[in-house]
Every structure is written in structure tokens, then in C-alpha cells.
N, C-alpha and C positions, 0 to 999 in steps of 0.2 A: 504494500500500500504506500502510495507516496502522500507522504506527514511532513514533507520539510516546513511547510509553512509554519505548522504547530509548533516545531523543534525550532524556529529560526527567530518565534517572539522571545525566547532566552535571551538573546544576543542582545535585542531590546533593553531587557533588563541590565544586562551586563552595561551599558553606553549608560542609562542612567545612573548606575551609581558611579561609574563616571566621574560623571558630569560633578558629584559633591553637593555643592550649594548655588549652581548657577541655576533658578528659578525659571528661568525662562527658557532656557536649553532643556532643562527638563520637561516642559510642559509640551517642548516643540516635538521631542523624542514620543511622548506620549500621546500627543495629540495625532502625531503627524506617521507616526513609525518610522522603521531604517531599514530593517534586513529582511521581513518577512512579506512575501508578497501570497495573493490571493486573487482567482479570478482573473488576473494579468494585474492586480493594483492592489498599492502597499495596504498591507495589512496592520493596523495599528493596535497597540492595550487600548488606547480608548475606544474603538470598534469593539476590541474584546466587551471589556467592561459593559459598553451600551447594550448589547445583544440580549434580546428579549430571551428573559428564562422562565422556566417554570418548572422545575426543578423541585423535591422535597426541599433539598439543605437551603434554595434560593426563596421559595415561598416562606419556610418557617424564620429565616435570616429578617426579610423586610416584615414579616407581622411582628419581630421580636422587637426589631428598630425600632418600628413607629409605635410600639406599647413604651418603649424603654424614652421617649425622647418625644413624645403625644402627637405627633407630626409625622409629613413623608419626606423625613430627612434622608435620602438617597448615601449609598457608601460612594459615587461618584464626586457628591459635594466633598465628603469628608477626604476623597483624595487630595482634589483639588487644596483645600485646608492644607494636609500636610506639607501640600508640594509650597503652599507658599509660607509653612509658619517652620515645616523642619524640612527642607529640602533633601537632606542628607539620608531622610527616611523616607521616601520618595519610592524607589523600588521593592520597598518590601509593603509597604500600602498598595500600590498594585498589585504587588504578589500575593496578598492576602487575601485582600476586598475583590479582589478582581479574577485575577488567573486561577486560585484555587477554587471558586468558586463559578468559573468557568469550563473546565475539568469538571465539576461535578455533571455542568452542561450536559458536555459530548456523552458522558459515560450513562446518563438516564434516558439522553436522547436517543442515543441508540439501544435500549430496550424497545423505543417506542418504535423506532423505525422495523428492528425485528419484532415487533406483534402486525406493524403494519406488511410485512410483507408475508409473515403465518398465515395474515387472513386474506392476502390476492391469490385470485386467480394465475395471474405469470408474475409470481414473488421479483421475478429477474427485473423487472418494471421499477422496483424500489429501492432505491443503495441505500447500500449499508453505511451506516458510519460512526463512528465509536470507540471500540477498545483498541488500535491503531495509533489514533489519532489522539487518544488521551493519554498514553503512554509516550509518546513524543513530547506533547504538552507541558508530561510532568516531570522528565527527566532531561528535555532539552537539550543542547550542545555543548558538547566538549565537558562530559562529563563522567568521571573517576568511577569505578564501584567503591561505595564505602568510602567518599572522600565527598567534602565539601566545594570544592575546588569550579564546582559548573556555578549553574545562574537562576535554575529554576524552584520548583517546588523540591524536589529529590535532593537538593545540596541545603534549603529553608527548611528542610527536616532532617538533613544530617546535624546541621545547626544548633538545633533545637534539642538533639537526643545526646550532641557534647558539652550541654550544659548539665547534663546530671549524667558526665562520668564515661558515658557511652564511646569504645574508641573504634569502631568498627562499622559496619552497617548498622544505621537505625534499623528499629525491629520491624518498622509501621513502612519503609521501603522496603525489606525482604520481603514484608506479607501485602504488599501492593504491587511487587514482582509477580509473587506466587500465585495472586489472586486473576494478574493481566495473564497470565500465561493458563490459565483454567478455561478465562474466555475466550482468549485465543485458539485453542484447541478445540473448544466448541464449536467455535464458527469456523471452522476450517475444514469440516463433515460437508460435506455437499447438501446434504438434506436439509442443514440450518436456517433457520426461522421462513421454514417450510409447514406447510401443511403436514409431511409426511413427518417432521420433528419441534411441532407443539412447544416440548419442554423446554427448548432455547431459550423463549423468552422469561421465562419463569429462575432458570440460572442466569443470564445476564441481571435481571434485579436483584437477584440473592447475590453479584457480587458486585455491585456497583452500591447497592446497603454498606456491603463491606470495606469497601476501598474506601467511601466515605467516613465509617467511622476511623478507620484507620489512619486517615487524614487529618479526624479531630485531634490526635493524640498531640502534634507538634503546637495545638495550638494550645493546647494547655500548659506544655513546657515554655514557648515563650513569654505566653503570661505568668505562670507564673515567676519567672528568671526575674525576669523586670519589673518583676513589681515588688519581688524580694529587694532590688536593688535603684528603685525607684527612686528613694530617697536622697540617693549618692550628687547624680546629676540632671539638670532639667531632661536630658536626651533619654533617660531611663524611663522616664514619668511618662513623655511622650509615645515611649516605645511600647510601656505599658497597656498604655488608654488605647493604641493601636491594634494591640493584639488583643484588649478587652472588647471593642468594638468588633472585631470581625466574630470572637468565642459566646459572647455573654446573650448576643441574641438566639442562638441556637438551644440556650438553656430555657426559652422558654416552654419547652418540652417537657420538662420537668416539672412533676406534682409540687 
């Protein structure tokens, strides 16, 4: 499957942080894109970002917001915010509010697309698109196993699991390897999200549930890192309230 697009918004990120505290380079990187193209035209985070979802993690994420903040305060505004009040944290607010939650996208979307194509007449009529394309997304370019060293979500959760100790592969990327490579092999059966193989779509959901929660894990280790050490300096506080914002609406699940 050709993913370069998906694997090339990394690079994105890598240019913003960058870029430091230059406000306006950053916005332009964002706004505008650099590496990744789509359709024959750049493909940007903020195209990412704006793409209508409707997602569990994305539906439960904005009713948690607007309960938490009485309003339709968008995670868009709150980039925007960052990029102009901590510029320095600029790429991991997209990476959070945005890309990880655009990954959650592709990987529900494509359930939907195999139930849509279980129930056609010539399934062939409907592409697939999904566990591919979310695995590129999530591990991006120019990227180590077991090393921090890339740009994406897979190096923002190596991050996160060597804040308490972890010196090897996060746990939450070996079981989001294990979990891509289960769908993978599903959908590589001819008969997949066919008529004659039903069950497809029902394991594509049972592991896109998974990868998502699996997903939640980094975000509870950056929150909490940062807010243990929030105190230290302003950049902690912010880093905090960033990764409190993308976590804290999801807990509105919770009795």
C-alpha cells in the first residue's frame, strides 16, 4: 500500500520543532505543510486536524471539552494558543490534539469502510483504507525500533514510557505493532470484509478499541511527568495543561 503521504507528515513535525520559537514559521509549517503531498497537493496538520471525524475517542474528546470549558472550544483554537503563547511546544500540540487523534480516524474509518464493503454486492467497488495507512501515520520516518530518535506518535510514546524508567521498546508500541500486524493479516485473506468473511469487521473494531486504548497509556505518563514537575518551570505547567487537555476529556467516561 503506498502510505508515504501519512509517513511524510512526520517530517512536518520534525521542521516545527525546528523552527523553536519562531511563531510565525511555525504557523506557516502548519498551516501550509512541507513534505507530505496528497491528491497531487500539499498535504498539511492543519488539513489533518480540520478533517471531519466521528470517531469514538473524537466524539467523546469534544463532548468532554465543551462539558469541561461550557462552550465549543475547539482543540484547533487551543493549538493555535500554544503556537503563539509556547511556541517551543508547538509540535507536540499537534501531535497530540491532532495527529493522535487523527490515527484514531483512519483506524475506525476503516472498520467502517470494511462493513461497507461486507454489505456490497462487488465489495471491489469500495477501498479499503486503514490499518496501512495508520501505521505509517504512527510511526513515520526515519524511525529506530525502541528508540526515540523519529518524529511521530511511536518516538511521543517512546518519550513518555522513558520517563518512568523504560529503556527499550515502550510496551503500548510493541502491542500496537502486534495488534497492526493481526489486522494486517486479516485483511490480506482474499475473502476480507466480504460477504463470504462477515467476521472482518467485527476484529478490525476489537483492535482499533485496542490500539486506542493502548494509545491512552503515553498520555497519562506525560501528564503525569509534568505535572509532577510543573512546579519547576513555566514550560512544565504548560506542558502539563497540554497533555491535561488532550487526557482529561476522555475521562469523561468515567462513572
Amino acid at each position: 500500500t503506498n502510505v508515504q503521504e501519512y509517513a511524510d507528515l512526520s517530517l512536518d513535525l520534525k521542521e516545527l520543532r525546528s523552527a523553536k520559537d519562531d511563531s510565525n514559521r511555525i504557523r506557516g509549517i502548519f498551516e501550509d505543510g512541507l513534505h507530505a503531498e496528497r491528491n497531487g497537493h500539499r498535504w498539511s496538520l492543519h488539513a489533518l486536524v480540520d478533517e471531519p471525524k466521528n470517531t469514538p475517542m473524537f466524539l467523546v474528546h469534544q463532548y468532554g471539552l465543551q462539558q469541561a470549558t461550557l462552550g465549543t472550544f475547539t482543540s484547533a483554537e487551543y493549538i493555535y494558543e500554544v503556537i503563539q503563547e509556547y511556541p517551543e511546544l508547538a509540535a507536540d500540540a499537534i501531535l497530540v490534539l491532532g495527529v493522535w487523534m487523527y490515527a484514531t480516524q483512519v483506524l475506525f474509518h476503516g472498520v467502517v469502510l470494511c462493513r461497507n464493503r461486507t454489505a456490497a454486492d462487488n465489495p471491489d467497488l469500495v477501498e479499503y483504507v486503514g490499518m496501512d495507512e495508520f501505521i505509517a501515520l504512527y510511526i513515520g520516518r526515519n524511525q529506530s525500533i525502541g528508540t526515540n530518535d523519529g518524529h511521530g506518535l511511536y518516538a511521543w510514546t517512546q518519550n513518555a514510557a522513558s520517563q518512568f524508567g523504560t529503556t527499550s521498546e515502550a510496551s503500548a508500541n510493541t502491542n500496537i505493532k502486534l495488534l497492526y500486524q493481526q489486522g494486517a493479516t486479516a485483511l490480506a485473506l482474499h475473502s476480507a470484509c466480504t460477504k463470504d468473511n462477515d467476521e472482518t469487521v467485527e476484529l478490525l473494531w476489537n483492535i482499533a478499541t485496542q490500539i486506542s486504548t493502548e494509545m491512552m497509556k503515553p498520555l497519562f505518563q506525560h501528564f503525569f511527568f509534568f505535572f509532577r514537575v510543573s512546579h519547576i518551570i513555566a514550560i512544565n505547567r504548560a506542558s502539563a495543561e497540554l497533555n491535561a487537555h488532550a487526557l482529561f476529556p476522555q475521562l469523561v467516561r468515567c462513572r
